[in-house]
C-alpha positions in Angstrom: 0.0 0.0 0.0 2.5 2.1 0.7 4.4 1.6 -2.7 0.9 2.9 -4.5 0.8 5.7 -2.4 4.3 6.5 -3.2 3.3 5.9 -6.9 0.0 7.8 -7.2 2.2 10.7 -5.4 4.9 10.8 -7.8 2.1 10.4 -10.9 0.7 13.5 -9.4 3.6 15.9 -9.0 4.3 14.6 -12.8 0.7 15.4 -13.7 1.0 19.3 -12.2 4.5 19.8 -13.7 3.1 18.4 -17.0 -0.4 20.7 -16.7 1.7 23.9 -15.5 3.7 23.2 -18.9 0.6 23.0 -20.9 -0.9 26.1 -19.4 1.9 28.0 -19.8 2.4 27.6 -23.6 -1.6 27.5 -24.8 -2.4 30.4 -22.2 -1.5 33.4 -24.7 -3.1 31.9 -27.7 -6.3 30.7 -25.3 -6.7 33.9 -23.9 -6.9 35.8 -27.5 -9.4 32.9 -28.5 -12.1 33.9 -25.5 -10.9 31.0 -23.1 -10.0 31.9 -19.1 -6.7 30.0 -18.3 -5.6 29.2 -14.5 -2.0 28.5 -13.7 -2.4 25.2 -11.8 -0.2 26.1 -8.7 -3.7 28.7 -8.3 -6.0 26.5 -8.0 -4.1 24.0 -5.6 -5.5 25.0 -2.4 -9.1 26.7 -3.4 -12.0 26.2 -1.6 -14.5 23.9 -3.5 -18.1 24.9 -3.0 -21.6 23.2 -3.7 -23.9 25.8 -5.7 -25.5 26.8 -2.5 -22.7 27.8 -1.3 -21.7 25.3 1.5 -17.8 24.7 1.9 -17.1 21.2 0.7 -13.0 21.2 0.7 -10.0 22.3 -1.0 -8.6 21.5 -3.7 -5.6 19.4 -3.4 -4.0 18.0 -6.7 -5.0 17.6 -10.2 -4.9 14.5 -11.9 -3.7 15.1 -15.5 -4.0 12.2 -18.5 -1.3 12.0 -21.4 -3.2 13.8 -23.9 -2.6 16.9 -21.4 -6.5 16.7 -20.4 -7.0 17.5 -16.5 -9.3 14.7 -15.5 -9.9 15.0 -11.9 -9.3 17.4 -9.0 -8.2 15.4 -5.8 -10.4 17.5 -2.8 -9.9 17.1 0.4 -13.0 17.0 2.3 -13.8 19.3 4.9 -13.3 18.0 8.5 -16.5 17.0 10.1 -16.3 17.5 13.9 -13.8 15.1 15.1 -13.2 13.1 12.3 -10.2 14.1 9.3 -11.2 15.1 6.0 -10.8 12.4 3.2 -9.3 13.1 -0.3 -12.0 12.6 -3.0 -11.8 12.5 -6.2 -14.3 14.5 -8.8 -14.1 14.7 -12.0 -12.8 18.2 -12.7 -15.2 18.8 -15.8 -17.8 19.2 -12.6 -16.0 21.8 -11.6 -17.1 25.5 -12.4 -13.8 27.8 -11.9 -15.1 31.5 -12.1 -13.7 35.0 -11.3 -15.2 37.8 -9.1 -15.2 41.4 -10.1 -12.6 41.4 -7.2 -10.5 38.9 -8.6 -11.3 36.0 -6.4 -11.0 32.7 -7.4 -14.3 30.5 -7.2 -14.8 26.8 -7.3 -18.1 25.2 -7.6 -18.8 21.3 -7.5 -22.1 20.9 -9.7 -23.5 18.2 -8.9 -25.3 16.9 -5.7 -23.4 18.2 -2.5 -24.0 14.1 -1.0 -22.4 12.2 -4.0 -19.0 14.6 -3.1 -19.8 13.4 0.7 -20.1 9.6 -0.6 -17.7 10.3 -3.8 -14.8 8.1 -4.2 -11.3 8.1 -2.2 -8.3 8.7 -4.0 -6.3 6.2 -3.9 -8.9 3.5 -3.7 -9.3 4.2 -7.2 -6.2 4.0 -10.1 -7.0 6.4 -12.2 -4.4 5.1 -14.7 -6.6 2.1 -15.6 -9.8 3.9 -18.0 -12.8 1.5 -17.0 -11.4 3.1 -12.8 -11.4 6.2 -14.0 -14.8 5.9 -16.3 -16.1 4.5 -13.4 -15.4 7.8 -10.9 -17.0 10.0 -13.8 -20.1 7.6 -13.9 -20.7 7.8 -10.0 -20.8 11.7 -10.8 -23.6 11.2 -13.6 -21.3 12.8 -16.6 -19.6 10.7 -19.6 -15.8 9.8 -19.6 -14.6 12.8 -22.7 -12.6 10.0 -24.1 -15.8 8.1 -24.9 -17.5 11.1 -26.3 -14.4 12.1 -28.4 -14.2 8.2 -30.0 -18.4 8.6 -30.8 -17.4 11.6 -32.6 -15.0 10.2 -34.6 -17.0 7.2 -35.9 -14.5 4.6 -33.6 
C-alpha cells in the first residue's frame, strides 16, 4: 500500500509539472481565442463549493492524462467534527472555476453536495486504468470525454 501511495504521489507531481507546462504555452493563444486560463499552482488549495454555497473542501492536486486533459481534481473533504477530512476525487469537468469582479477565485462542484460526501477516495481508485477512471465519472452522472471524443469520430 505504501508503494501505491508513493506511486499515485509521484504520478501526481508529474501530472502538475506536466499541466503547469501545458498552461503555460496555450495560455497566450487561449486567452486571445475567448478562453480563461488558471496557472495550476492557483487553483491548488481553493475552496471547492456546492452551488449553495456550502464549503465542501480544497482542492488538493490535479490528476492530468497523457493527452494533457485534467481529468480530476483530488479535494480534500472538509473536517467533520472530530473526524479528518478524506481526499475525494471529482471529475474536474464538474467543476465550475469563475472570477469575481474582485479577482477571487471560485470553485463550484455541480453536482449533488452528498455524492462529493459519498464520492470516491483517492487512492482506492487507479486512475491510470480507463474503465477506474470511467467508473469515478459515472458515479458523478457525466460521460468519460474519451468516450465522447471516440463517438465523434466514428470509432
Amino acid at each position: 500500500m505504501k508503494k501505491k501511495n508513493s506511486l499515485m504521489f509521484a504520478l501526481a507531481i508529474c501530472s502538475i509539472l506536466s499541466f503547469g507546462f501545458v498552461a503555460n504555452s496555450h495560455a497566450s493563444s487561449m486567452a486571445q481565442n475567448g478562453f480563461t486560463t488558471y496557472d495550476a499552482t492557483n487553483l491548488i488549495g481553493l475552496t471547492v463549493k456546492s452551488p449553495d454555497g456550502v464549503q465542501l473542501g480544497q482542492i488538493f492536486d490535479l490528476i492530468v492524462d497523457s493527452r494533457g486533459h485534467v481529468n480530476f481534481a483530488i479535494v480534500t473533504q472538509q473536517a467533520i467534527e472530530e473526524y479528518w477530512g478524506r481526499l475525494v476525487v471529482v471529475p474536474f469537468s464538474i467543476l465550475t472555476i469563475s472570477e469575481t469582479q474582485s479577482g477571487k477565485t471560485n470553485v463550484v462542484f455541480n453536482a449533488d453536495k452528498e455524492k462529493f460526501y459519498e464520492g470516491p477516495d483517492w487512492g482506492n481508485e487507479n486512475l491510470d486504468n480507463p474503465k477506474q477512471a470511467a467508473s469515478v465519472d459515472r458515479y458523478y452522472g457525466i460521460r468519460p470525454y474519451w468516450t465522447e471524443e471516440c463517438m465523434a469520430h466514428g470509432k
